[in-house]
C-alpha positions in Angstrom: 10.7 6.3 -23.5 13.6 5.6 -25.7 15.3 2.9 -27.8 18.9 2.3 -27.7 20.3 0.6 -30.4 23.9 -1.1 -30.7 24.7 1.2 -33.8 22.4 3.6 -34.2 21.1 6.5 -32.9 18.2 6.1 -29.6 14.9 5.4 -31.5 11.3 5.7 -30.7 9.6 2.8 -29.2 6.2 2.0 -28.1 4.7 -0.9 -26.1 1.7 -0.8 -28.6 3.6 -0.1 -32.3 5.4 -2.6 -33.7 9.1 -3.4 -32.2 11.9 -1.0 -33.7 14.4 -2.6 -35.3 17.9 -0.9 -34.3 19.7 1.0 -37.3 23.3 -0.2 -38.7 23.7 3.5 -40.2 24.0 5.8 -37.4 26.6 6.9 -35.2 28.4 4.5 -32.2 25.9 5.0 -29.0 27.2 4.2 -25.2 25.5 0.5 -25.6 27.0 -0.3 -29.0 27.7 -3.9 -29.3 31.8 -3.8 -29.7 32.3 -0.8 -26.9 32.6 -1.0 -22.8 30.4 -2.8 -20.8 27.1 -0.6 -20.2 25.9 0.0 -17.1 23.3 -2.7 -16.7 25.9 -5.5 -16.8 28.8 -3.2 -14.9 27.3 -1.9 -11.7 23.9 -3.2 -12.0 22.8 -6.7 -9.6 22.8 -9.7 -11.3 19.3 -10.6 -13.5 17.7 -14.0 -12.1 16.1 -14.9 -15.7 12.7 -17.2 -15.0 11.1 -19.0 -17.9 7.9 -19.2 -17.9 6.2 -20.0 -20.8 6.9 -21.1 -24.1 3.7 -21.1 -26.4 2.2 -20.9 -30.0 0.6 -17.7 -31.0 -0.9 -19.1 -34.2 -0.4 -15.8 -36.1 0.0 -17.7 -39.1 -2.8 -20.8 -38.5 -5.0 -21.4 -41.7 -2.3 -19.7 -44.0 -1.1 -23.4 -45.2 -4.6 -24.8 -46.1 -5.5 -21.5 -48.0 -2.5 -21.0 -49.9 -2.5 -25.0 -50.7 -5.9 -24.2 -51.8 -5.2 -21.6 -53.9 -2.5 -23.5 -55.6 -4.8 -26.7 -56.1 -7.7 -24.1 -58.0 -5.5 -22.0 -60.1 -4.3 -25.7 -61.5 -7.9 -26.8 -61.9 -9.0 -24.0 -63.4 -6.0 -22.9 -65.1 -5.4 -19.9 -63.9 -1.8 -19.2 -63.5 -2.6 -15.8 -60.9 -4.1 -18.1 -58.8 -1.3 -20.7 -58.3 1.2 -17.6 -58.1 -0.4 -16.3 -54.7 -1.0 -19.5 -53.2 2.6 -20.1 -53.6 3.6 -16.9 -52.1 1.3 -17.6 -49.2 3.0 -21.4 -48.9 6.3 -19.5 -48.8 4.9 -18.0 -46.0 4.2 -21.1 -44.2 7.3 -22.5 -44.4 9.1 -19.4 -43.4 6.7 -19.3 -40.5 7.4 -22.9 -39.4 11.3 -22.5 -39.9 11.7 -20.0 -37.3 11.6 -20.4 -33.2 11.5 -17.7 -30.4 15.3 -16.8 -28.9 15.4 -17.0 -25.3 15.4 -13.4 -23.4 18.8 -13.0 -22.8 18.8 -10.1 -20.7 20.1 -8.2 -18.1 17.9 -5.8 -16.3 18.7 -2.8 -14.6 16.1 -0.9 -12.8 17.0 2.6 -11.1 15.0 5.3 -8.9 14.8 8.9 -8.7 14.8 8.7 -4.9 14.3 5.9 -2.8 13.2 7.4 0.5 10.5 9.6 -0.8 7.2 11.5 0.8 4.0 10.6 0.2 2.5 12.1 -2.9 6.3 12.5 -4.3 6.8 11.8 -8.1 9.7 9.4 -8.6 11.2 8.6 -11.8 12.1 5.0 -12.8 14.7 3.9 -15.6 14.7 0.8 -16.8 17.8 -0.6 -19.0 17.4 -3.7 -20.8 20.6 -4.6 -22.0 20.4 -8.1 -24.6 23.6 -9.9 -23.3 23.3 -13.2 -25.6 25.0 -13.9 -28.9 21.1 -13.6 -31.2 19.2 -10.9 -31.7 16.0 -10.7 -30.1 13.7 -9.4 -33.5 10.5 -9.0 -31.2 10.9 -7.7 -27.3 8.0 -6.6 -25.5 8.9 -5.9 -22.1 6.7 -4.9 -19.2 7.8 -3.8 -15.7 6.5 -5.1 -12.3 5.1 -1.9 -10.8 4.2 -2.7 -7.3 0.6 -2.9 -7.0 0.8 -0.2 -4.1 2.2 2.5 -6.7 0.2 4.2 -9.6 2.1 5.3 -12.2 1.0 8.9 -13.0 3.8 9.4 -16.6 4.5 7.3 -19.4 3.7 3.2 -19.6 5.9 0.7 -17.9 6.6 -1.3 -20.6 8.4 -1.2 -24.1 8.5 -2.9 -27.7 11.5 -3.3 -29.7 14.0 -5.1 -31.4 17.4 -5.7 -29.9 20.8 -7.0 -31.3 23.3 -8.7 -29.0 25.0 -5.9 -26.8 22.2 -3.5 -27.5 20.1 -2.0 -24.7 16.6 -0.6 -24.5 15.7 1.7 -21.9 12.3 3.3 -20.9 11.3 5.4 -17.9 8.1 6.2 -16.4 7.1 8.1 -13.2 4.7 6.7 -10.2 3.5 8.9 -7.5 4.7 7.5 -3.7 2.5 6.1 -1.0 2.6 5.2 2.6 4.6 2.2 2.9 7.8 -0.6 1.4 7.3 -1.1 -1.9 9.4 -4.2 -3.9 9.1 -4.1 -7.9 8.2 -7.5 -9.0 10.0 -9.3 -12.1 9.3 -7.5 -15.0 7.8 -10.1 -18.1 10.0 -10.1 -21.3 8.1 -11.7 -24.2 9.9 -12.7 -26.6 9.3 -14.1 -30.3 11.1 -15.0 -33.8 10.9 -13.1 -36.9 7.8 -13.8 -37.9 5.8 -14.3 -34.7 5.0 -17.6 -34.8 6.3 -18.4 -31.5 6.7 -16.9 -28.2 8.7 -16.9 -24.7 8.0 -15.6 -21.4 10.5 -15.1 -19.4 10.7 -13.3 -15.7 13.4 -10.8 -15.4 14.1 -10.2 -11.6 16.2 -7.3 -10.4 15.7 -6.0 -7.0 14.6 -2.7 -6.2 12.5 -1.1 -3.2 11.4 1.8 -2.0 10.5 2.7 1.2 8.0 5.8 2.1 7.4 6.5 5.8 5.1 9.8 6.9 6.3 11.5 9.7 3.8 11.5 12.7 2.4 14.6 13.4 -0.8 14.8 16.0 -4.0 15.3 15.6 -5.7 17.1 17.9 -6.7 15.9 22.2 -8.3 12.9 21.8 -11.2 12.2 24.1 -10.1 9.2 26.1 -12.3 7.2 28.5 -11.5 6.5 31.9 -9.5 3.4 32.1 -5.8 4.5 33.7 -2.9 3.1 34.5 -0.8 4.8 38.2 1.2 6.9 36.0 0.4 10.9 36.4 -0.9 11.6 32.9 -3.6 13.5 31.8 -6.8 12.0 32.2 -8.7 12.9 35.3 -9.7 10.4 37.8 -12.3 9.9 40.8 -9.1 9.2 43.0 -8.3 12.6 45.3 -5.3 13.8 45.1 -3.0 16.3 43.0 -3.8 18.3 39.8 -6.3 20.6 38.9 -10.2 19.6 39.4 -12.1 19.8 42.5 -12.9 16.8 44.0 -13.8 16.4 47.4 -12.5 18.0 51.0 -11.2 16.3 54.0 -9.9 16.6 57.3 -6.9 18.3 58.0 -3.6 16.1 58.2 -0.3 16.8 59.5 1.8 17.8 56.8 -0.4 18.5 53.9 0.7 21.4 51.5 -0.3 24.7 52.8 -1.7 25.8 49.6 -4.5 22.9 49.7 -5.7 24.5 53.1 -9.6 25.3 52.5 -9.0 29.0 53.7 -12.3 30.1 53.4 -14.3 27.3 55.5 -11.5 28.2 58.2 -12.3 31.7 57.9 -16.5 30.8 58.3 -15.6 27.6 61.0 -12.3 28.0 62.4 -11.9 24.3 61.3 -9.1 23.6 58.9 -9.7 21.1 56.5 -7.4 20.0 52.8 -9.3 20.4 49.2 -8.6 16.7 47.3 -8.4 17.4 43.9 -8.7 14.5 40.8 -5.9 13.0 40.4 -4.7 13.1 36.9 -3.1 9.7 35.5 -2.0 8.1 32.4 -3.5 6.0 29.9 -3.0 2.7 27.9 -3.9 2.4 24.5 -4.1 0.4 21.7 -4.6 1.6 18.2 -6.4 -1.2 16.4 -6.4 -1.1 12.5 -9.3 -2.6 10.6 -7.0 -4.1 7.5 -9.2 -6.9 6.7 -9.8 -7.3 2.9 -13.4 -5.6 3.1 -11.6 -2.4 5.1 -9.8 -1.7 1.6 -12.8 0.0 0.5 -12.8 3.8 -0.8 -15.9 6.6 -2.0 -14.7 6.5 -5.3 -11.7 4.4 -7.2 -9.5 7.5 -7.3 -10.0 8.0 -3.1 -8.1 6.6 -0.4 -9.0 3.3 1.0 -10.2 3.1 4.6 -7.4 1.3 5.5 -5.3 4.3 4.3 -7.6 6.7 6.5 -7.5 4.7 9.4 -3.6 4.4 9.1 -3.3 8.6 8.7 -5.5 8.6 11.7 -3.8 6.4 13.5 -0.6 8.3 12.9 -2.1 11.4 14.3 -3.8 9.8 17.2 -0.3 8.3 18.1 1.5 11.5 18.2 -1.0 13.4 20.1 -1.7 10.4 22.9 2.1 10.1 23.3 2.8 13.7 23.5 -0.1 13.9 26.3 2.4 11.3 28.5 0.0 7.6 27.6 1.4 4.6 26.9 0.2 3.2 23.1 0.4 0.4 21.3 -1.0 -0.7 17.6 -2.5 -3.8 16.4 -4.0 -4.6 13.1 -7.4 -6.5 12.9 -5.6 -8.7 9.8 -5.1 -12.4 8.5 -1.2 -11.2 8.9 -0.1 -10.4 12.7 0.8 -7.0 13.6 1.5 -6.1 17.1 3.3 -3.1 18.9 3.2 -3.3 22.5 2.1 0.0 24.7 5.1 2.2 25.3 6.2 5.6 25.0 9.5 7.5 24.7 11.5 8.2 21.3 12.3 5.1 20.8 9.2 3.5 21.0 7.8 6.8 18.7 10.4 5.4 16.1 8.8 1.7 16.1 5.3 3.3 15.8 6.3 5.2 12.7 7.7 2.4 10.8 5.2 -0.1 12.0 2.5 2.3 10.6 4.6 2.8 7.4 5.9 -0.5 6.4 4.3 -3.7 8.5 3.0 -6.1 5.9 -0.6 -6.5 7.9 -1.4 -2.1 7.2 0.0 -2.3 3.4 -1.9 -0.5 1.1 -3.1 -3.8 -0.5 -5.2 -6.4 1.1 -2.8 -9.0 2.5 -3.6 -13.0 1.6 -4.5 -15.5 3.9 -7.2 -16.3 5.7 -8.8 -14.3 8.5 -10.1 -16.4 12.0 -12.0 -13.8 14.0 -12.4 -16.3 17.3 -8.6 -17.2 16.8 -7.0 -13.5 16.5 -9.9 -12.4 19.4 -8.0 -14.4 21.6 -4.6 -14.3 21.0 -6.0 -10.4 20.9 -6.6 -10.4 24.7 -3.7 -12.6 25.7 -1.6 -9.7 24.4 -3.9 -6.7 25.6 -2.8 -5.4 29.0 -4.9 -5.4 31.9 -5.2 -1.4 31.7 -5.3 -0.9 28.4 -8.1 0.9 26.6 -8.9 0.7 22.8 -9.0 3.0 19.6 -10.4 1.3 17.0 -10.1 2.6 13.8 -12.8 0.6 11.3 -14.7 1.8 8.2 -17.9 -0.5 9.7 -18.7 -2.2 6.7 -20.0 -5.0 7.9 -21.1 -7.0 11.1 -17.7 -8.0 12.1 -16.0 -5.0 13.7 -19.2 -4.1 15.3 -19.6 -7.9 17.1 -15.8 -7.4 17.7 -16.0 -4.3 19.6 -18.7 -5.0 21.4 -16.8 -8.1 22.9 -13.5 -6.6 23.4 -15.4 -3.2 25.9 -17.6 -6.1 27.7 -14.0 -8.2 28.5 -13.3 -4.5 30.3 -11.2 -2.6 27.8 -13.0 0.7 27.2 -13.4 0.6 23.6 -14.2 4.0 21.7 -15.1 3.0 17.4 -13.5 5.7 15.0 -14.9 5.3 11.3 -13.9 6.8 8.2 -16.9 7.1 6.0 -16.5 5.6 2.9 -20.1 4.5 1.9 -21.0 8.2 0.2 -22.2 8.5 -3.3 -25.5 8.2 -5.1 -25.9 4.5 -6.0 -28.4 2.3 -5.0 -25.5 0.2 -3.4 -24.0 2.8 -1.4 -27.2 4.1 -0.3 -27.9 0.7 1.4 -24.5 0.3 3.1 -24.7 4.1 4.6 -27.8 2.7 6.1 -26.6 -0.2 7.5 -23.2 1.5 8.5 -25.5 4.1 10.5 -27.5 1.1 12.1 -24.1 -0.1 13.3 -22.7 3.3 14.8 -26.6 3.8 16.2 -26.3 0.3 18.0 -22.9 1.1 19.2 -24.0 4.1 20.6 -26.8 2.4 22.6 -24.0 0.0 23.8 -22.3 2.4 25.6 -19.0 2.3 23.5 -17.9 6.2 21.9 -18.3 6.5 17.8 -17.0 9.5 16.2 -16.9 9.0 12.3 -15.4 11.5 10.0 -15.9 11.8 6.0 -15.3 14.9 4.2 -14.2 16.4 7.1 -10.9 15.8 8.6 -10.3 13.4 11.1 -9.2 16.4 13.7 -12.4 18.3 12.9 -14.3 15.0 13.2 -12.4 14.6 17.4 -12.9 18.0 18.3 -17.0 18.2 17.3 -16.9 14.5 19.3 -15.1 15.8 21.7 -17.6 18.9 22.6 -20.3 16.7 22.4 -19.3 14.5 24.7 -18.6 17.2 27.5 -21.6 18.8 27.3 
């Protein structure tokens, strides 16, 4: 983090120490005051300057009275000491009163390392505050608007210093990437006068996004349940015809494939008759993401949320469903509206990816508004096709997703509950919720509707045990 003064060498400056004030002595720096325009006010976008607040900070309050005090006792008592420090501390006063904060003149520039990064990449931020007005700014403190999605893993995101007209300030930090589009909010200049008596706060915005999208990789088979549509797929069915399972035997037809002939009852009878195998067809599906605010809870504050689990396992369950020849969609369970129809192809691959990485409903922070579970129910089913099955990806934290589920498999759309754990841990508190979260999974389970729930384990791991339990 670094200090750029107008005529003097880059300086140390910290958001907690006192603001540096920039040095006449030292060489001519690329942001001097009389040189070429720097690169905040050349190539940067334009700074939309907000004010926000204009306040007293009352640094000096009580300094009058006392030093008027003073001054009143030292001529009482004759003491001339006495009259001579309550005059220094009425100088004070006035000098306090005299001064008022200067406005944050300032244009911002804000630049990235990389602006398409992978999750868990370490991106590098530079902020340039250049002070474009005709007054010097004595006090800057100057704090950057790190999207709440981000964490910044090097160095603060903020600065104190001093700047003279046509001086810049610059600072960089480093925050680690995460699933999804992230928009820096205005950064907050504070401004105030010499001697602090007065501030301004001022929003500087500048735009700048990133965007981070995974890739979709699969996950393993997932166990799907027997809801089709009359696409071959996959799944087997209790309909005879082609693919691999036994199913039933028939009469002999003109024209059926010599290689269904049942050769050996002909050999015992001298009857021919044609083996019907299951016919294998496709599925629909819709991923449905738990993002409600209470979803957003993790094992520990440094862990993922269970939003973010669900959304990893959704991105898995995507690729391998798709890749088996189904038809899937996604929804979110949300106050904000997220909605990608069942499809497959490329294409639709590409819409899944981005929906997954960037829809406002699955961001990595709780969205606002309110949530209407009869209202989003409904417009739910209007929306859910006839054929389509359910994967619904929910942490289970409270009575909601359970009720939910339970009404969406009895409206006929086979509903199978996948949970990331994230009531572990020793507390009182968590002790109670993993006991009501296994009372949920237990009464889903008696329902008839498919639970697999996966903690420390991954979610593949978590499928595949399901998935041998279930064909047993």
């Amino acid at each position: 983090m670094t200090d750029t003064s107008s005529d003097g060498p880059p300086t140390e400056a910290s958001a907690d120490g006192p603001p540096t004030e920039a040095s006449a002595d030292g060489p001519p720096t690329e942001a001097s005051a009389d040189g070429p325009p720097t690169e905040a006010s050349a190539d940067g976008p334009p700074t939309e300057r907000t004010h926000r607040r204009r306040a007293e900070t009352e640094r000096w309050r009580g300094v009058a009275g006392v030093a008027l005090a003073l001054v009143g006792a030292g001529v009482v008592t004759r003491q001339p000491a006495l009259v001579v420090v309550g005059a220094v501390g009425v100088g004070y006063a006035v000098y306090a009163r005299i001064g008022s904060a200067p406005a944050a003149t300032l244009d911002l520039e804000r630049r990235v390392s990389d602006d398409d990064p992978e999750p868990g990449d370490e991106v590098v931020v530079t902020v340039r505050a250049r002070n474009v007005g005709d007054e010097a700014i004595p006090d800057l403190r100057l704090v950057d608007g790190v999207p709440p999605g981000l964490a910044v893993v090097d160095g603060p995101a903020r600065i104190a210093t001093a700047l003279r007209p046509g001086a810049t300030a610059a600072f960089d930090y480093t925050v680690r990437a995460s699933r999804g589009a992230h928009e820096w909010e205005p950064a907050l200049a504070v401004t105030r006068d010499a001697a602090g008596t007065e501030e301004r706060t001022t929003a500087l915005a500048t735009p700048t996004r990133i965007v981070c999208t995974p890739t979709l990789s699969a996950g393993g088979d997932l166990p799907l349940r027997g809801l089709t549509t009359v696409s071959h797929g996959r799944l087997p069915t209790d309909i005879g015809g082609s693919g691999v399972e036994f199913h039933a035997t028939r009469e002999y037809r003109r024209g059926d494939p010599v290689k269904r002939i049942d050769w050996n009852r002909w050999a015992r009878t001298g009857d021919l008759a044609t083996l019907e195998l299951r016919e294998e067809r496709a599925a629909t599906v819709v991923l449905l993401i738990d993002a409600r605010e209470s979803a957003y809870a993790a094992s520990d504050p440094d862990a993922d949320t269970a939003v973010e689990a669900s959304v990893e396992a959704a991105r898995q369950a995507f690729s391998a469903l798709v890749d088996a020849g189904d038809r899937v969609g996604i929804a979110a369970l949300g106050p904000r509206d997220c909605w990608l129809s069942p499809g497959s192809g490329t294409a639709h691959a590409a819409r899944a990816r981005d929906t997954l990485a960037t829809d406002p409903a699955l961001a990595p922070t709780p969205s606002d508004g309110s949530f209407y579970r009869s209202l989003w129910l409904r417009r739910f089913r209007r929306r859910l096709p006839g054929d389509a099955q359910v994967l619904f990806f929910t942490p289970l934290v409270d009575d909601v997703a359970a009720s939910l589920a339970r009404r969406i498999d009895v409206h006929g759309h086979l509903v199978t509950v996948l949970s990331p754990d994230v009531t572990t841990g020793g507390t009182l508190g968590r002790r109670l919720a993993a006991f009501e979260r296994r009372e949920r999974l237990r009464n889903l389970r008696g329902s008839g509707i498919r639970a697999i729930e996966w903690g420390d384990r991954s979610f593949p791991v978590a499928v595949a045990r399901a998935t041998g339990r279930w064909s047993r």
